[in-house]
N, C-alpha and C positions, 0 to 999 in steps of 0.2 A: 932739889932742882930737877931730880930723873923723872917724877912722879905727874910734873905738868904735863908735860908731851902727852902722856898714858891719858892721863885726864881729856884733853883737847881731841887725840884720837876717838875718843869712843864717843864723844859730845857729839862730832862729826858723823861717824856712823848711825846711830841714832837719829840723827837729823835725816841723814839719806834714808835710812829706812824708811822713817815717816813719810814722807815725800815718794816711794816707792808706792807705800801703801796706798796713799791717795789718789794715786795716777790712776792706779788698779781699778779703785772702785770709784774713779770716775768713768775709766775706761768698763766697766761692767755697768755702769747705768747709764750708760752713752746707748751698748749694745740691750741693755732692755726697752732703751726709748725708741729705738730703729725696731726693732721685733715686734713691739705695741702698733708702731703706725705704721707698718707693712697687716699686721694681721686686721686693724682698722680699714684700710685699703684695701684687704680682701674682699672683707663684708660688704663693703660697700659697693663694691662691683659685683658679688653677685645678687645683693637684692635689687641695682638695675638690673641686670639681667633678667631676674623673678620678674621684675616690674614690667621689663619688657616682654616677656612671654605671654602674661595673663591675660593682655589685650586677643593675643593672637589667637590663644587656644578657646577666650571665652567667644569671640570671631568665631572661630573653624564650629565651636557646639552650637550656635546658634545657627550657621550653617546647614547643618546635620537637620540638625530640627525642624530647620523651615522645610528643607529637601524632604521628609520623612515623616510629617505632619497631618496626621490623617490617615495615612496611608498611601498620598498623594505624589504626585509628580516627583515623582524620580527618576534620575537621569540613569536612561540606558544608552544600549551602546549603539552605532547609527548615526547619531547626530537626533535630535529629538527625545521626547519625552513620554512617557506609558503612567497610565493610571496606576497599574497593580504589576510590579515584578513577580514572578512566579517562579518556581523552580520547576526542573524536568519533571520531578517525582510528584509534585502538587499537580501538572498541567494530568500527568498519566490518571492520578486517583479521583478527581473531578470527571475528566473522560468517560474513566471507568463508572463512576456513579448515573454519568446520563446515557450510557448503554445501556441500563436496567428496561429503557424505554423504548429497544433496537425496533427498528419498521419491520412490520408483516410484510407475507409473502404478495399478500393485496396490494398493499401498497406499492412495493419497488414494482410488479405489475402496472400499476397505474402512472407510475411516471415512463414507463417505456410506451405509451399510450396502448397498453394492452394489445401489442404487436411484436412481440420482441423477435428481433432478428439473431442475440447472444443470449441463452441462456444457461446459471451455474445455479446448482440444487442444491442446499446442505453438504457443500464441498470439505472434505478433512484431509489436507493437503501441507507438506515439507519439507524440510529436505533430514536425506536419511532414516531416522527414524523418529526425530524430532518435528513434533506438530504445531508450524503454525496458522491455519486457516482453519476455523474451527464453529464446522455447519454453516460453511458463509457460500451466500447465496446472491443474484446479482441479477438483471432483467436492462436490457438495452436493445432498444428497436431502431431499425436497418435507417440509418444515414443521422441516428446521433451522437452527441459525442458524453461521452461520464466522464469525470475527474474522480479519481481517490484523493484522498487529501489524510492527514492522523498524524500523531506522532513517529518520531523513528521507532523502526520497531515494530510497527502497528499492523503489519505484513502486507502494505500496499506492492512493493513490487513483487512480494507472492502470487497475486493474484494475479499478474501479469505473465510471471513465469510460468503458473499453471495453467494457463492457456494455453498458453504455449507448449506443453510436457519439458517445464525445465524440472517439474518436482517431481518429489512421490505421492501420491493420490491414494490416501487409506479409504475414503468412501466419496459417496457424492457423484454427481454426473455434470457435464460440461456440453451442450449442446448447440448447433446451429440448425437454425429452421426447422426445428425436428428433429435435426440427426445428430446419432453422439457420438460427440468427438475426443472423449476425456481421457482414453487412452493410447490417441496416433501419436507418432511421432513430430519432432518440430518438422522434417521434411515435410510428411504427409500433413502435417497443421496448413504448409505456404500449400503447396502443391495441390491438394486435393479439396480441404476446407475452403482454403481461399483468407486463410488468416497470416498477416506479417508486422513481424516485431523489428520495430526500430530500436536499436541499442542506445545505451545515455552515450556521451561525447566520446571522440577518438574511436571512432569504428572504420573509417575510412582504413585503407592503405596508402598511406603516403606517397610510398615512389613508384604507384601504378599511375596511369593517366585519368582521369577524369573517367572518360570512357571506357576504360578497361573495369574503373569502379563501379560501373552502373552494369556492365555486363556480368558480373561476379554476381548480382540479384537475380541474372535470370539464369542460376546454374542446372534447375532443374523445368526448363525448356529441351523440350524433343529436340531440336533440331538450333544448332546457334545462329541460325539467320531468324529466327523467331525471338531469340533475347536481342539480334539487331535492330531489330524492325522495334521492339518494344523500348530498345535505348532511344532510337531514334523520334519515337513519341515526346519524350521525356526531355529531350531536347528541344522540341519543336514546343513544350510547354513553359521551358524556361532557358533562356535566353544566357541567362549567367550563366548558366553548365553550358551553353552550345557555346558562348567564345572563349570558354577553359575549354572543351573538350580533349586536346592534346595534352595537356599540359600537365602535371604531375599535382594529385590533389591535396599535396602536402603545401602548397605555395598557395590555399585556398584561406579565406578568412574564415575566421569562427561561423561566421552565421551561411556560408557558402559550401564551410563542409556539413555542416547539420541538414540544408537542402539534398547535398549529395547524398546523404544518409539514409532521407526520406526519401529521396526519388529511387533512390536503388531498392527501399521496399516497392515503389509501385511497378516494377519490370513486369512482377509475376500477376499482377494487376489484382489484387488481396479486396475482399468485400469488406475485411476489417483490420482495421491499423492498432494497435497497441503501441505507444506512445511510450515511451519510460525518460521521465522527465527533457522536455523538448529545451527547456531554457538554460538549460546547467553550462556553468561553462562560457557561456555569450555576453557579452555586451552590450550591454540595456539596449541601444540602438540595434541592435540585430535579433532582439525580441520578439520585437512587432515583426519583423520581417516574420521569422519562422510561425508566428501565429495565424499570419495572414496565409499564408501558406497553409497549416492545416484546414484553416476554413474555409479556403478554396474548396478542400481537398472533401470535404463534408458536403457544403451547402452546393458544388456544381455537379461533384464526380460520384454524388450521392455515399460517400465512403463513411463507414461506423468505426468512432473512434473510440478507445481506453486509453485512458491517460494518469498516468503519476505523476503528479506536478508538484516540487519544493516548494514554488513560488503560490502558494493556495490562490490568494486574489486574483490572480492571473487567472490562473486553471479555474476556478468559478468561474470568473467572467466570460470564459470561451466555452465552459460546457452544456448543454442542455441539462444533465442532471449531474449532483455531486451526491458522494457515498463520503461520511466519515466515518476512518477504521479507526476501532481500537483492540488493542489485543489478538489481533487476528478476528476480529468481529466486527459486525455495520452498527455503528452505534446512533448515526444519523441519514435519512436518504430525504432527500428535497430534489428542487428545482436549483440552479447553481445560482441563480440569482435572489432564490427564496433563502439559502446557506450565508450566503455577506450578510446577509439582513438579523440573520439569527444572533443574537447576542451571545448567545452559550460559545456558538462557533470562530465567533469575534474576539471575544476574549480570551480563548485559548490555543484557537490554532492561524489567527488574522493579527495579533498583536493588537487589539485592543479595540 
């Protein structure tokens, strides 16, 4: 009678175990079924995703390709489109290749109509002991105007400087009307030559008055009633300095101090103007102004201008002749309206 109990116990045990075990391994293929269709559900989301991208990016190369197709229209920066992007160093070694063909001394002669009022010799000019104008030479006759135009670098405002004796002068000669000047100083350049260099932007004095800036041009006048009288020209030629005259030429606009600028070169009343880029700085709308202005300053007051101009088209348009430098060298000399037309010059230094 003891032995049933034992018996029925372990029936029951048995029983629970089994029923344990099953739980189990239902409970472990519940969780391989959940693992299967979460990793189902991966895949499947990222091959939309694949799915969706291949549209985009085979888009974006097709893109590409249209943009870049030939070699064709490509977006640059500006707003508009260029035939042929270039880099700095392709625009220099192209350059460089079509100064093989730099103009005779004939030539630059012939465009000053064989009257030159400014003449530069096989000039080797720098600063320190670093050279860079190199045998350059230049011919400009009395009441026109030259543009430089080149790459950076190319030593356009050298040749401005050394007019001026801002450099050092290893050989070469710089002459007007015969006489050489390639050793005076910037004084004796204004003073005695009759040569004055307008600065690029911000040459004014701000918290001087108008008229205090236009007298500071004529500092080397004998006597200051002579830079008076020469202020008071200058005023009587423009109207917008004569109703600023008191006024401080710091409250002036862009294109009002760049007049101040120039008009403070003509005090000392210079036969030739050096220009070092007139546009820099301004507001397209005050462009024209100051353009107009030098061609005043040309076509009535008979005045011979050099000019450095960023803006090359511009500076073409307004010069009688254009020089393009390279390397400290004339790699091209025309007419400035014979230079927009040149294709070489178009494409690399006109944007296209």
């Amino acid at each position: 009678m003891a032995k049933a109990p034992k018996k029925t116990a372990a029936k029951k045990a048995k029983t629970t175990a089994k029923k344990v075990a099953s739980k189990s391994a239902e409970t472990e293929a519940a969780k391989k079924a959940v693992s299967k269709k979460a990793a189902a559900k991966k895949t499947t989301t990222a091959a939309k995703k694949a799915a969706a991208t291949k549209p985009a990016a085979q888009k974006k190369t097709k893109q590409v390709k249209s943009a870049t197709k030939g070699g064709k229209k490509v977006k640059g920066y500006g707003g508009g489109s260029v035939d042929v992007v270039m880099s700095v160093d392709q625009v220099a070694k192209e350059a460089a290749s079509i100064a093989a063909n730099a103009p005779t001394h004939k030539e630059l002669l012939k465009l000053a109509s064989n009257e030159p009022l400014l003449t530069i010799n096989n000039l080797r000019a720098g600063y320190g002991k670093m050279e860079i104008l190199h045998e350059f030479s230049l011919e400009v006759g009395r009441g026109q105007s030259l543009c430089l135009i080149g790459p950076n670098g190319a030593g356009k405002s050298t040749v401005l400087h050394s007019i001026f004796g801002f450099t050092n002068i290893f050989s070469g000669k710089i002459s007007i009307s015969g006489k050489d000047v390639t050793h005076l100083t910037p004084s004796q350049k204004l003073g005695e030559a009759g040569i004055a260099y307008i600065l690029q932007d911000k040459s004014v004095f701000p918290q001087m008055t108008v008229e205090e800036n236009l007298l500071m041009g004529g500092f080397l006048k004998n006597k200051p009633v002579e830079a008076k009288a020469a202020a008071d020209m200058v005023f009587e030629k423009y109207s917008r300095l004569a109703d600023r005259r008191d006024k401080p030429a710091g409250v002036l606009s862009g294109g009002e101090r760049r007049l101040l600028e120039i008009s403070r070169a003509l005090v000392m009343n210079p036969e030739v103007l050096l220009v070092d880029e007139p546009s820099i700085g301004l507001e397209p709308r005050f462009i024209d102004m100051v353009f107009e202005i030098l061609s005043d300053l040309q076509h009535k007051d008979g005045k011979t201008i050099i000019m450095v101009e960023q803006n090359a088209k511009k500076g073409l348009s307004f010069a009688d002749i254009g020089y393009v430098l390279v390397s400290g060298e004339t790699a091209i000399a025309d007419s400035g309206n014979d230079l927009l037309e040149n294709p070489d010059v178009g494409r690399l230094f006109l944007g296209g």
